[in-house]
MARDREN-714061 format. One line per 5 residues: number of its first residue (from 1); their letters; for each residue y, z, x of N, C-alpha, C. Coordinates in steps of 0.001 Angstrom, whole numbers. Layout:
N
NUM) a) Y,Z,X,Y,Z,X,Y,Z,X ~ ...
This chain:
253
1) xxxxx) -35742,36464,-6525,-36191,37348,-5458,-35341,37119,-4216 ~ -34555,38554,-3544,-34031,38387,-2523,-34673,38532,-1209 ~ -34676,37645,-418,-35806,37334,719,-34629,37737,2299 ~ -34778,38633,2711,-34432,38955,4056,-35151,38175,4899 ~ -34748,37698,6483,-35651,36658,7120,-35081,37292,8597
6) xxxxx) -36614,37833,9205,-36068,38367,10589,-36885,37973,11913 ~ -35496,36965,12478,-36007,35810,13534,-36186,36782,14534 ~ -37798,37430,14947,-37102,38552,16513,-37360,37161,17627 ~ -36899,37354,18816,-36913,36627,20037,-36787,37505,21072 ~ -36750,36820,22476,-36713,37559,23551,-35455,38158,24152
11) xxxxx) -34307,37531,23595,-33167,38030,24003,-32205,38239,22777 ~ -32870,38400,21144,-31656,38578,20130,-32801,38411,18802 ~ -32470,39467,18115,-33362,39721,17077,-31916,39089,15841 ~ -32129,38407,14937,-31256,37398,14289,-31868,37548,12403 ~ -31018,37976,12145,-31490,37776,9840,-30516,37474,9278
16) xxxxx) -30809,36974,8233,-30435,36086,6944,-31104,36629,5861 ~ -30177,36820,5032,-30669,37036,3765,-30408,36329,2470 ~ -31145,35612,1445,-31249,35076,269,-29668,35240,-70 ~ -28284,34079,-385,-27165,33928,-786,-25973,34503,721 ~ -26554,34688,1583,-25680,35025,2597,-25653,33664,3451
21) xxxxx) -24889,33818,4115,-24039,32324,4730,-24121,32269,6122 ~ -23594,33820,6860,-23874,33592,8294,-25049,34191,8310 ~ -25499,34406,9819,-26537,34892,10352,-26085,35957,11226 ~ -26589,37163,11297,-26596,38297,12291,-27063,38611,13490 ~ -26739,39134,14417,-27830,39235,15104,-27348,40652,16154
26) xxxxx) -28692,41294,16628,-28124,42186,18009,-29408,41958,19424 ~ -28683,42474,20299,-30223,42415,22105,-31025,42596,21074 ~ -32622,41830,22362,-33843,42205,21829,-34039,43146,23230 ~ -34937,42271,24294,-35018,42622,25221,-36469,43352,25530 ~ -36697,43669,27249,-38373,43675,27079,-38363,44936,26811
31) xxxxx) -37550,46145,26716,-37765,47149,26238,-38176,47382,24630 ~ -37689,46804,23776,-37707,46906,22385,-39125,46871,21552 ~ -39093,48016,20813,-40309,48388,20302,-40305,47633,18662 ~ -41131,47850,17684,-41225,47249,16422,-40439,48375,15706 ~ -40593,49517,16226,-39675,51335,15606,-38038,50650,15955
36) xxxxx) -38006,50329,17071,-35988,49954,17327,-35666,48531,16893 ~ -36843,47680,16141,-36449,46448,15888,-36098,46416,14336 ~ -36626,47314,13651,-36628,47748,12165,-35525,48762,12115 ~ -35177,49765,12820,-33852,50522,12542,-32888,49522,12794 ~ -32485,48709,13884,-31832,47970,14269,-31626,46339,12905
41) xxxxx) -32605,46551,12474,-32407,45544,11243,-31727,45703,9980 ~ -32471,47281,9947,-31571,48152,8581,-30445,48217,8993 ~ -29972,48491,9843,-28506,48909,9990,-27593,47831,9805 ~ -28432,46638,10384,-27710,45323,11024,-27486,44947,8948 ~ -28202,45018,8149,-28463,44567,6951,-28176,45656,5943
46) xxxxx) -26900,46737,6417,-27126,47683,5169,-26074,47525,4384 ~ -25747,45961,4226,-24922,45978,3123,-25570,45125,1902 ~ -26883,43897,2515,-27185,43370,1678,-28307,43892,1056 ~ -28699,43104,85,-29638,43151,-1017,-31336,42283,-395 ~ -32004,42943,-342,-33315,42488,-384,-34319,42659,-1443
51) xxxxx) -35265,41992,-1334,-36633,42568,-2274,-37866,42678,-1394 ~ -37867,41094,-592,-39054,41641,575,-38746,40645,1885 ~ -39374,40879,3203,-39371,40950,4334,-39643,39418,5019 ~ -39572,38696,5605,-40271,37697,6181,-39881,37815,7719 ~ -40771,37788,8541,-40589,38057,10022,-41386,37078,10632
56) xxxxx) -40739,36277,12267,-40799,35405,12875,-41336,35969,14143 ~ -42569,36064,14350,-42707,36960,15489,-43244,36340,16884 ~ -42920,36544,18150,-43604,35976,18979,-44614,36107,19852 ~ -45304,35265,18539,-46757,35604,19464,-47782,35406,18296 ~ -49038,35192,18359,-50427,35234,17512,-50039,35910,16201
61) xxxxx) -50361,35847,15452,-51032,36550,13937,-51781,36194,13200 ~ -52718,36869,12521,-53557,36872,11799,-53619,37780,11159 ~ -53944,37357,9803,-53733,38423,8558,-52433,38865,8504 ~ -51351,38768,8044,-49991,39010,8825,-49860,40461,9463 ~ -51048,40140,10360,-50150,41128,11558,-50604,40739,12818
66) xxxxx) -49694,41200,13692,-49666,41188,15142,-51255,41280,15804 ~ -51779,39867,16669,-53070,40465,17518,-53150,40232,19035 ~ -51527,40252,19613,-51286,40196,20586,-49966,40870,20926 ~ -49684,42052,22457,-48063,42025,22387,-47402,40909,23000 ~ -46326,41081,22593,-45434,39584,23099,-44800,40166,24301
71) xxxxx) -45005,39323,24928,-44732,38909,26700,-43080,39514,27154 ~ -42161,39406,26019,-40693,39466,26362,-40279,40645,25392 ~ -41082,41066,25111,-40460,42495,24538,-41471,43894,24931 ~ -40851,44831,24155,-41331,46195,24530,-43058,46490,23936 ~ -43661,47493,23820,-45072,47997,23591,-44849,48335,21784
76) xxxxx) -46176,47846,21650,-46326,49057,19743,-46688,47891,18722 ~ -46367,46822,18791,-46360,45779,17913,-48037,45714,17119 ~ -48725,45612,18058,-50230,44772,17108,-50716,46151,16440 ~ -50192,47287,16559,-50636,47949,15643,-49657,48979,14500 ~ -48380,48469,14179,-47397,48818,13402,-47455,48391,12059
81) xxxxx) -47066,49313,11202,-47161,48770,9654,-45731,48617,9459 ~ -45591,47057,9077,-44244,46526,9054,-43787,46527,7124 ~ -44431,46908,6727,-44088,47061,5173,-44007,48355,5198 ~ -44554,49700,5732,-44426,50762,5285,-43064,51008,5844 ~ -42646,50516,7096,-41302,50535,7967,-40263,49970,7365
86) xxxxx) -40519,49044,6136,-39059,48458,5761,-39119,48489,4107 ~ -40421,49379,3674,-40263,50149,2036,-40266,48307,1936 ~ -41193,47582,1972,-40493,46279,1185,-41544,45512,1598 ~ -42710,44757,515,-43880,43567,683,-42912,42594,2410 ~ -43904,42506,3053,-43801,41856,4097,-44456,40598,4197
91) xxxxx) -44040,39545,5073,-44469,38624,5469,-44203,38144,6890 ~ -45629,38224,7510,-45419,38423,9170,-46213,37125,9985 ~ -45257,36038,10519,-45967,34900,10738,-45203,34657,12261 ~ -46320,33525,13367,-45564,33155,14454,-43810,32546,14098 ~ -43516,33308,15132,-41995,32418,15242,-42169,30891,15166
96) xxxxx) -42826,30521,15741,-42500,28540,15674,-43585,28329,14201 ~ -44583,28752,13533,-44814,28699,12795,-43811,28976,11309 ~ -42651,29612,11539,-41369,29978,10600,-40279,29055,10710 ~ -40283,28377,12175,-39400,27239,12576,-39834,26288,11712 ~ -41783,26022,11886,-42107,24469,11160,-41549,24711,9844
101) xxxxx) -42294,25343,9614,-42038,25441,7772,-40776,25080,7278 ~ -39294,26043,8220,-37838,25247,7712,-37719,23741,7903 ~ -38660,23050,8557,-38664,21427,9463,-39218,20810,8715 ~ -39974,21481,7427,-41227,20536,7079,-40247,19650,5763 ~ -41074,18423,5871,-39974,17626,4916,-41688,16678,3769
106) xxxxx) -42673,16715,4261,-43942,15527,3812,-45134,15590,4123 ~ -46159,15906,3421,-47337,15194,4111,-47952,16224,5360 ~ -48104,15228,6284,-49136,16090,7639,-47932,15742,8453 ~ -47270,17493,9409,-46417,17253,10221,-46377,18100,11265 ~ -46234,18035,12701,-46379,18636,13979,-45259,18906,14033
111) xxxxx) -45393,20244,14494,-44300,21052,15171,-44309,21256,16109 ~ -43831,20937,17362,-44130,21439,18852,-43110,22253,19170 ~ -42333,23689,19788,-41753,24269,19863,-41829,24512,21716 ~ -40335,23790,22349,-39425,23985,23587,-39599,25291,24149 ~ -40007,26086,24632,-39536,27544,24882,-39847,27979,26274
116) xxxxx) -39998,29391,26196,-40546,30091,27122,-42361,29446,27070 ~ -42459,29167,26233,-43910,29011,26261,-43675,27015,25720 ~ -45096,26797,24908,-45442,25739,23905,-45843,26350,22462 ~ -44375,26832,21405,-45672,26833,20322,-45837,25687,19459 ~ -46763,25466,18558,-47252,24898,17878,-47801,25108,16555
121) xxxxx) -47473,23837,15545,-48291,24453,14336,-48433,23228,13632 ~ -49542,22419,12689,-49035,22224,11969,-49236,22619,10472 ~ -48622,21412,9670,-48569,22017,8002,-48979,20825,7520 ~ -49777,20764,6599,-50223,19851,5462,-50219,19633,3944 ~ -49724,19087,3543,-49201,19277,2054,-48657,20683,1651
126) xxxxx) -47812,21202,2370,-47426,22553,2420,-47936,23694,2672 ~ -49461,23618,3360,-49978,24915,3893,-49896,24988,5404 ~ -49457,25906,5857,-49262,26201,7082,-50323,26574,8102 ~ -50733,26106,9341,-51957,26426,10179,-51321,26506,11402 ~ -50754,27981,12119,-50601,27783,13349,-51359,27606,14528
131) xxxxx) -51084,26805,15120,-52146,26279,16834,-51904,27267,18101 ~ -52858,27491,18520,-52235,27620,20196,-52673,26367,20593 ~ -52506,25581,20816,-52521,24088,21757,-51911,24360,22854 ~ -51132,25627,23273,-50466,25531,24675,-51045,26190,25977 ~ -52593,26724,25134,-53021,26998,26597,-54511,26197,26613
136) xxxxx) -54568,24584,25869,-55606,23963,26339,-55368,23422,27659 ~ -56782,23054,28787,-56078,22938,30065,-55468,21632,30063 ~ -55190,20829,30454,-53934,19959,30898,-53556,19760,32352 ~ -54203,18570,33047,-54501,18460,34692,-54812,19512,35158 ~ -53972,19930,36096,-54673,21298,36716,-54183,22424,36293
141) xxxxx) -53753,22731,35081,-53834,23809,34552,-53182,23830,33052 ~ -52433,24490,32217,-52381,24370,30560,-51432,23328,29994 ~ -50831,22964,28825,-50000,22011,28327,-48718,23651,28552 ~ -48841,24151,28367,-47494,25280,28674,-47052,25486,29730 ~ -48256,25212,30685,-47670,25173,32137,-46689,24256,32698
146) xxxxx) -46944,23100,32048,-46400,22034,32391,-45020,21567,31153 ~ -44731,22049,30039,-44118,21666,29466,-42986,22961,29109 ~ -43461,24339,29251,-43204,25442,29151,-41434,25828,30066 ~ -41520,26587,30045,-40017,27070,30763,-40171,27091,32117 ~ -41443,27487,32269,-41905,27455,34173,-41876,26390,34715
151) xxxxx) -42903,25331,33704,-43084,24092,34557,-41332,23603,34499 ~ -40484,23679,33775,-39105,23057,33847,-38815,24165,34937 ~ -38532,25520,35027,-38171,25753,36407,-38471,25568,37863 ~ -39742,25399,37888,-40865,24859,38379,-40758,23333,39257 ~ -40223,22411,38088,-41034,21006,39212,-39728,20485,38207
156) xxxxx) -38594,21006,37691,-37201,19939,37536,-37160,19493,36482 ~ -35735,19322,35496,-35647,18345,34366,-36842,17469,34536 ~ -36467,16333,35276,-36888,15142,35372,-38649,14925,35609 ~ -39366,15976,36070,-40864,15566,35893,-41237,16757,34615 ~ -40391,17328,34696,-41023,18035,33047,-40354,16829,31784
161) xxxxx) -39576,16555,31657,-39306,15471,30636,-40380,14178,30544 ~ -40542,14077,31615,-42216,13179,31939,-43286,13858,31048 ~ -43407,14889,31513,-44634,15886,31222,-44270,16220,29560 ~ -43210,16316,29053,-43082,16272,27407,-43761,15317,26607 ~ -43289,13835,27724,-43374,12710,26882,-44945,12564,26432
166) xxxxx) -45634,12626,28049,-47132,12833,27745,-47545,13659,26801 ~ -47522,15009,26703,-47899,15863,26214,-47968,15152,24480 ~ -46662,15038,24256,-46528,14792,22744,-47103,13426,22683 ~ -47459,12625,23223,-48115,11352,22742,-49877,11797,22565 ~ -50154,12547,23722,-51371,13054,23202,-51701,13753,22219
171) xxxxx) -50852,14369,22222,-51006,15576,20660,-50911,14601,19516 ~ -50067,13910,19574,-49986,12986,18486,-50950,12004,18169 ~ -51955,11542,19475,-52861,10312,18676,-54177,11668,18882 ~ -53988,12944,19356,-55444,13770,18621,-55616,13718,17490 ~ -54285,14215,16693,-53726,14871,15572,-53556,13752,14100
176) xxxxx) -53106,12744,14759,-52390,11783,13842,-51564,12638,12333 ~ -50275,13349,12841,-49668,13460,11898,-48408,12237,11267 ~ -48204,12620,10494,-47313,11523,9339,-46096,11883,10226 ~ -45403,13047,10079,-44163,13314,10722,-44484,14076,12312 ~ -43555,14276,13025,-43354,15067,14519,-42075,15555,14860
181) xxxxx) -42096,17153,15051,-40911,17849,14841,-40963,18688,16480 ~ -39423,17993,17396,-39713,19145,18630,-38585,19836,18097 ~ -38884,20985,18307,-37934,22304,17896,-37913,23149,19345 ~ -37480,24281,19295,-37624,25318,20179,-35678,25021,21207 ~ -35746,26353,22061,-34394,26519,22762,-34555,25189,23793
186) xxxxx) -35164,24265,24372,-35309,23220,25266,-35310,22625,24440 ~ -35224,21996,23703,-35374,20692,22878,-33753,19680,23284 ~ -32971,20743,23478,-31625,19988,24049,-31774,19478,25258 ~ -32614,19911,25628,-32919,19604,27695,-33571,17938,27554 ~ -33627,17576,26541,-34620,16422,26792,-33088,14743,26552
191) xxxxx) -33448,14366,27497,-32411,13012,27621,-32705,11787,26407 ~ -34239,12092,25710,-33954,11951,24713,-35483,11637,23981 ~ -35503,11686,22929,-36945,11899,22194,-37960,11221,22108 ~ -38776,11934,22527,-40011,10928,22465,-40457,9832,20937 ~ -40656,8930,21123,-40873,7208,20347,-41347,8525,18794
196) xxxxx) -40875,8341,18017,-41134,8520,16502,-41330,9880,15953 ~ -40327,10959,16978,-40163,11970,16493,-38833,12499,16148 ~ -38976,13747,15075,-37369,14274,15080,-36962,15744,15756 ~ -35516,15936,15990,-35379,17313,16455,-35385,18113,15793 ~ -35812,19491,15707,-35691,20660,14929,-34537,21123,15343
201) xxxxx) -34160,22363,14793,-33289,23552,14840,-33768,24986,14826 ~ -33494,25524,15938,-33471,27143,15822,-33078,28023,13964 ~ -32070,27148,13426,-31575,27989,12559,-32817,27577,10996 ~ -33637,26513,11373,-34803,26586,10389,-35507,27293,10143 ~ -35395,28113,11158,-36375,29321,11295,-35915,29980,10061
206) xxxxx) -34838,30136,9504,-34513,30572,8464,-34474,30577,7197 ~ -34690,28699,6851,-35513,28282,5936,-36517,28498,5401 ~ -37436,28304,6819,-38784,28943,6788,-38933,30238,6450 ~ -38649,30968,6666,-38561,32650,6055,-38762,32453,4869 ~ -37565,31972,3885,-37587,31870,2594,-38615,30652,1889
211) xxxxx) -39127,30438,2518,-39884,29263,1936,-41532,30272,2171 ~ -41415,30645,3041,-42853,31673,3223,-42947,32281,1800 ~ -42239,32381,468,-42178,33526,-655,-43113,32201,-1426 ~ -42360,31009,-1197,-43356,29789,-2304,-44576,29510,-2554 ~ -44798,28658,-3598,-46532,28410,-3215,-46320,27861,-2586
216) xxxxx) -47900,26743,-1560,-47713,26015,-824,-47262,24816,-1658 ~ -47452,24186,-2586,-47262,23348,-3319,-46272,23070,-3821 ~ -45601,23998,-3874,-43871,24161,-4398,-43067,23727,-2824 ~ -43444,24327,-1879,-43389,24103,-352,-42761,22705,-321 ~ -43870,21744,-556,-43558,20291,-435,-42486,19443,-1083
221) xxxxx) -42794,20414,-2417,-41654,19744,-3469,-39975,19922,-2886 ~ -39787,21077,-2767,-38996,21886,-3008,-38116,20793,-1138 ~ -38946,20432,-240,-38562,20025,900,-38001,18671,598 ~ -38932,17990,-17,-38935,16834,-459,-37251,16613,-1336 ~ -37160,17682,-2358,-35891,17680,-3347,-34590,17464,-2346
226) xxxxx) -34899,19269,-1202,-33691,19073,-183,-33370,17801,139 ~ -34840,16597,1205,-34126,15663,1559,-33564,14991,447 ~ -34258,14631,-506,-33674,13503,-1562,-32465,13542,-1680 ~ -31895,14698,-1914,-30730,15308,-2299,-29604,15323,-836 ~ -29766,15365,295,-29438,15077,1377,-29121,13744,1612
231) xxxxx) -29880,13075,1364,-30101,11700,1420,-29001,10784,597 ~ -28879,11539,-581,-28126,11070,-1958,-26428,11399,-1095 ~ -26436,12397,-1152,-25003,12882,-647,-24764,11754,743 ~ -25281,11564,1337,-24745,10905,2700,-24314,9460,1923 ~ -25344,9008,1314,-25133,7714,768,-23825,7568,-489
236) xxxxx) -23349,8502,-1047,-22339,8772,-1219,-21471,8828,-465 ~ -21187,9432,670,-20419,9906,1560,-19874,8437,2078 ~ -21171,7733,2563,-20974,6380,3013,-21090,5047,2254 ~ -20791,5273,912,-20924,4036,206,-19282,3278,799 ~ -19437,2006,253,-18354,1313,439,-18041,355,-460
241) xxxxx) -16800,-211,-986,-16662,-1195,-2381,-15642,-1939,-1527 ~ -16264,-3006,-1755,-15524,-4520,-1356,-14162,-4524,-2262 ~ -12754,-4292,-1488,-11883,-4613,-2791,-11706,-6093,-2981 ~ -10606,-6482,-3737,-10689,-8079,-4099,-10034,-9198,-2752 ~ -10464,-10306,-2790,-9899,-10954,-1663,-8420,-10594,-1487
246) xxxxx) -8617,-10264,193,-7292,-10026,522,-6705,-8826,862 ~ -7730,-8109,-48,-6971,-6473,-95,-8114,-5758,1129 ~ -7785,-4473,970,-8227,-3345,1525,-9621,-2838,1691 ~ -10433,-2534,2286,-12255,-1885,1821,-11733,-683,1597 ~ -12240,295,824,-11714,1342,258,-12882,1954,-67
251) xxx) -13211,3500,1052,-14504,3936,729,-14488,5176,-336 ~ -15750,5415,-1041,-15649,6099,-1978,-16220,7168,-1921 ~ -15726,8423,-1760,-16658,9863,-1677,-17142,10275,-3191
C-alpha cells in the first residue's frame, strides 16, 4: 500500500510519499483553505502513486476530523470531507501527534512538541492518545504560555529555557513515561536537553504518516526493528580490530 503523508503547517504544507526520497513542499499561510490545500497537494503529487491519505493537521481531532480551525491558516477545515476531496481512504490526526508516532521507538513515551503553541501526545505500546496539556494553567497562566512561541518572544531565550526545563520535569513525574521526545520548530532553541530526554525531528512527521496505516502492535515492532537495525549498522560502522603488536588499528565497515 502506497501511503501519501501531508505535513500542513503554518507557513508550508510538505508530502512524502511511500518509496519517494525527497519531500515537497509549497506556502501555507493564514489565507489557505482545506479546497487550496488539496488542489495544491494534487498538483504538488501528480506524478506519484498513492492508495490512501495521511494528514498532520494543526490543531484538535477527533474521529479523524477537524473540531477546531487552526489559528495560522484560512476558514473551512472542521467541516470538510477530506476523503471525498482526495478520491482516497484518509487518515486525519494532530500534527505533533504524526511527529510522535515517527519518534516512537518503546513502551510508554512523551512527546512534547516546540512551536507556535505546546503540542503533546503520548503513545503506549503503540496506540496513540493525543493531549492538550498546553492549556492546563501553569503559574499565572497556561504551560503554552510560558513555553510556547510567545512566552520565548515574550520574556527571552533564557527564562523560557528555564520554563522548558520545569515544564518537562513536571510532565514527566505526572506521567512517568519510559521514553521523552522534544520535537517541534524550537527544539533547536534549547542550549541543551532537559536530564533524560531525546530530540525529535520535524521530518518524523513523515514516518508517522506511514506508520498511521499499521496496527498498533505492529507500530512497536516495526520501531523497535528500525532501532535494532540502526543500532547494528553504527556498531558496524564503529567496530574496531586490534591489529598485531606493532602494527596499525584498522577499522572495519
Amino acid at each position: 500500500m502506497n501511503v501519501l503523508v501531508v505535513d500542513v503547517g503554518g507557513t508550508s504544507v510538505k508530502i512524502l510519499a511511500t518509496g519517494q526520497k525527497e519531500p515537497r513542499k509549497f506556502p501555507s499561510g493564514p489565507s489557505l483553505t482545506p479546497k487550496q490545500m488539496v488542489a495544491g497537494v494534487k498538483k504538488l503529487a501528480g506524478d506519484w502513486k498513492y492508495d490512501v491519505v495521511s494528514i498532520g493537521y494543526p490543531g484538535p481531532v477527533v474521529n479523524n476530523r477537524p473540531v477546531a480551525e487552526p489559528q495560522n491558516l484560512g476558514p473551512g477545515w472542521t467541516g470538510f470531507d477530506f476523503k471525498a476531496a482526495f478520491k482516497r481512504p484518509v487518515k486525519l490526526v494532530n500534527d505533533a501527534a504524526m511527529q510522535a508516532l515517527g519518534s516512537y521507538k518503546r513502551g510508554k513515551m512523551l512527546f512534547l512538541g516546540l512551536g507556535t503553541g505546546l503540542g503533546s501526545t503520548m503513545i503506549v505500546n503503540g496506540i496513540v492518545e493525543p493531549m492538550e496539556l498546553a492549556h492546563l494553567p501553569y503559574k499565572k497562566a497556561t504551560y503554552e504560555d510560558y513555553v510556547g512561541e510567545h512566552g520565548l518572544e515574550k520574556r527571552g531565550k533564557k527564562k523560557w529555557r528555564r520554563s522548558v526545563a520545569d515544564v518537562v520535569e513536571r510532565l514527566v513525574a505526572a506521567l512517568e513515561p519510559d521514553d521523552v521526545v522534544i520535537g517541534g520548530g524550537n527544539v533547536t532553541k534549547l542550549k541543551e536537553l532537559p536530564k533524560g530526554c531525546r530530540a525529535g525531528n520535524n521530518v518524523n512527521a513523515f514516518q508517522g504518516g506511514f506508520r498511521l496505516w499499521e496496527k498498533a502492535g505492529k507500530r512497536g515492532a516495526s520501531a523497535s526493528a528500525k532501532s535494532r537495525s540502526t543500532k547494528k549498522r553504527k556498531d558496524r560502522e564503529l567496530k574496531v580490530v586490534t591489529a598485531p603488536k606493532g602494527g596499525a588499528l584498522a577499522k572495519v565497515g
